[in-house]
N, C-alpha and C positions, 0 to 999 in steps of 0.2 A: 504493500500500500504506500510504500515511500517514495519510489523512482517517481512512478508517471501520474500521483494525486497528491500534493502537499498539503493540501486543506483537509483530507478527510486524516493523513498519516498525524499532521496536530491532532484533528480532533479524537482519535484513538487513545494519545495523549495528555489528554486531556480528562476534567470532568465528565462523568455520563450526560453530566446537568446540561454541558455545552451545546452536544447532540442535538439533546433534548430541547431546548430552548430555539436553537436555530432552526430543527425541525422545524418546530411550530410556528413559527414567524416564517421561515420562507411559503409554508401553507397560506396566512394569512397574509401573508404581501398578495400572491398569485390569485388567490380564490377570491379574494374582498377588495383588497384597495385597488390592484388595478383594475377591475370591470367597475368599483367604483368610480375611479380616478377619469374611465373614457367612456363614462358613460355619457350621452347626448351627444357620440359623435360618432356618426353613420359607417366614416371608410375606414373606422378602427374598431369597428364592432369583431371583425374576426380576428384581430389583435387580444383583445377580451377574451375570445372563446377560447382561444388557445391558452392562455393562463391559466382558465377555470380546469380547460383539462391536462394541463401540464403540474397542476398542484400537487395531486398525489405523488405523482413521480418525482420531482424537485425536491418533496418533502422526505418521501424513501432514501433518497440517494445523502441526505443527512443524516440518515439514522444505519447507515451501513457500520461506520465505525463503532455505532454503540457497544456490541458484543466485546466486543476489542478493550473498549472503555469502562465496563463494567468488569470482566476481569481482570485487567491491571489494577481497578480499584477496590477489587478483591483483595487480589493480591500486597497490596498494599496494606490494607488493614490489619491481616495476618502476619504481614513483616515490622508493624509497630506494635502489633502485641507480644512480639516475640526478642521486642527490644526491652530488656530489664537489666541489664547489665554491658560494662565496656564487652567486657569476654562476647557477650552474644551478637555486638556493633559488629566485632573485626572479625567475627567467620561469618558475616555478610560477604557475594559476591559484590564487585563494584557495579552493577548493574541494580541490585537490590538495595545498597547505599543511596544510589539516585532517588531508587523507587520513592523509599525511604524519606529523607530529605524535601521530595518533590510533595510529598502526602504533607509534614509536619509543616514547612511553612502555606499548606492551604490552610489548613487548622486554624493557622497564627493569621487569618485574612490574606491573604494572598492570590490573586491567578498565576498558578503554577504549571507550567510549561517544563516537560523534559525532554529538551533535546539531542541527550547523549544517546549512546549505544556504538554499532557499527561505525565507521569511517571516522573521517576528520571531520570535530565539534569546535575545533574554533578554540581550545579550552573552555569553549562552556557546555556544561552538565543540560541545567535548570534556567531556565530564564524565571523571573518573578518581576509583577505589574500588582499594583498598587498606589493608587490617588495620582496617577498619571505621573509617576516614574519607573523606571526599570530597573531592576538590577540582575546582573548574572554571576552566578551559582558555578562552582567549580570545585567537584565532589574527590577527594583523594583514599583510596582507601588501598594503601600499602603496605607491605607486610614490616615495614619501618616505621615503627612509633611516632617519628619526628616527621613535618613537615620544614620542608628547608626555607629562606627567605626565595630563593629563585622563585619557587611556585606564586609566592606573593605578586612577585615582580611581573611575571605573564600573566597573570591576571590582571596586573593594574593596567597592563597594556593595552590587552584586549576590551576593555571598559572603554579605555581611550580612542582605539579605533573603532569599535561599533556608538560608539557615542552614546553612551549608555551613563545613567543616574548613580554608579556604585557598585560594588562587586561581593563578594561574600565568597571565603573559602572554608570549605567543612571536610574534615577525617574525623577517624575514628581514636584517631592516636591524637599526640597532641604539635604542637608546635615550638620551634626553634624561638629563644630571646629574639635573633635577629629579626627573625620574620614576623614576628609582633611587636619589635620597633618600628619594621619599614611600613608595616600596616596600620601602624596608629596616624607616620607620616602620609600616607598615602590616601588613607580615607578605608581601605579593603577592609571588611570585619572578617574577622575568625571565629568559627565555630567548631568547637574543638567535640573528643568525645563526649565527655560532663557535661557540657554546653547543651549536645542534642536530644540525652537525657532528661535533662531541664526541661527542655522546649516540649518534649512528649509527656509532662507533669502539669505543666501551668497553661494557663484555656490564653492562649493571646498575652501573656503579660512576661516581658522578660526579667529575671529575677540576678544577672549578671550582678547590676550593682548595690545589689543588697545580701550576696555572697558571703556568708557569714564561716572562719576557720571553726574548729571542732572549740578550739579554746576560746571563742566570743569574740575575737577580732577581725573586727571587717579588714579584708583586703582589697588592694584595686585590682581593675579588670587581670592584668597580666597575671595576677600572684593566683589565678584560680583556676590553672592548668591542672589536668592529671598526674599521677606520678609517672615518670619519664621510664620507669620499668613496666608497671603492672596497669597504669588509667586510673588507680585509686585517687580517691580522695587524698589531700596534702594537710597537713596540720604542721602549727607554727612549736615550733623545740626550741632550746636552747643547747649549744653544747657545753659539755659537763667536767671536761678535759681537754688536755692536749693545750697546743697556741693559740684555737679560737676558744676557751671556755667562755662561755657567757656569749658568745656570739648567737643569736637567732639565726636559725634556718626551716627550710621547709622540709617535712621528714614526711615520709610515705604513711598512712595512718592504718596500713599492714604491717607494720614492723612488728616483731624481728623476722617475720618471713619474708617479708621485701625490706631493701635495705634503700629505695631509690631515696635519692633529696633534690633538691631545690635553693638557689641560692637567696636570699633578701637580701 
């Protein structure tokens, strides 16, 4: 449905609802407002007739993808319910990551569009349309924890060549200091494992900057990455020994079975 219909391969894509909606309005364009619209004029009366029987058909050929669009939003539902943990994000295929992503920010208001899969996407995944801006979506799910700054960096680009409102990078692992320096410079938000967790808990409200450590201290955005070994939760320590004692850090909140840290 992708090579030789790009209208119907979005709307497959897409909501059922889209389908569904366009269906019934290309009906009610064809059936009603044009033989409305020509009506009291004689040499376009069979202009008219042709609409009124071209309705059904017109309205069919929208409703082709629906099948297509209801189970990927099957599908979809099944793969957020089966997101309760990092461990169960990253043995997502990256195709299911999209799924995934493309589902939660509709939740959050969004028209979400996923145009990954096969060939070259341009770096982007997901498109998202919202109060008449855009942003694209650019899903990473590798079998390496860390996202690097580069990823940042093609992203920011590609926002700049398609002229587009903002960009948005999301894994399931977490990300590099640098790449959430260059992304703070740059405008690109990250959404890390924990992040998309969140967003699958709270109905539309983001809860980033009210991110509270295990010990009662708010942290800002950057300090509320996963642990860099295992996606846990981070909790603020002190160390107890050695050159740094009394030094704060960020310590895995699996210790002693994960040993990962975090610098402050």
């Amino acid at each position: 449905m992708r090579s030789g219909y790009p209208l119907l391969s979005i709307l497959s894509r897409s909501s059922p609802w889209v389908s569904l909606c366009l269906s019934a309005g290309v009906y009610l364009l064809l059936w009603k407002l044009v033989p409305y619209t020509l009506r009291g004029v004689p040499m376009l009366a069979p202009l008219s007739r042709l609409a009124v029987t071209a309705a059904p058909l017109m309205a069919a050929v929208f409703l082709l993808p629906l099948p297509v669009a209801l189970w990927r939003a099957s599908r979809e539902r099944r793969l957020v319910r089966k997101m309760v943990s990092i461990e169960t994000l990253r043995a997502m295929r990256w195709d299911e990551l999209e799924m995934v992503v493309r589902r939660l920010f509709e939740q959050h208001g969004y028209a979400a569009e996923r145009v990954g899969g096969a060939g070259a996407d341009g770096g982007v995944d997901v498109i998202l349309r919202k109060a008449g801006r855009t942003l694209l979506v650019q899903c990473k799910q590798w079998n390496a924890r860390q996202v690097s700054v580069n990823v940042v960096r093609e992203l920011a680009g590609v926002v700049v060549v398609h002229s587009a409102d903002g960009g948005i990078v999301v894994t399931c692992g977490v990300f590099t200091k640098e790449a959430r320096s260059f992304a703070s410079r740059s405008g690109i938000v990250l959404v890390d494992g924990l992040e998309l967790l969140r967003m699958r808990k709270a109905a539309g409200v983001s809860v980033q900057a009210s991110t509270v450590l295990a010990s009662g201290a708010p942290v800002a955005p950057e300090e509320t990455c996963g642990c860099p070994k295992c996606g846990s939760i981070m909790v603020r320590r002190s160390a107890k020994s050695g050159g740094l004692a009394g030094r704060q850090f960020l310590g895995c909140s699996n210790y002693p079975a994960c040993r990962g840290t975090r610098p402050l």
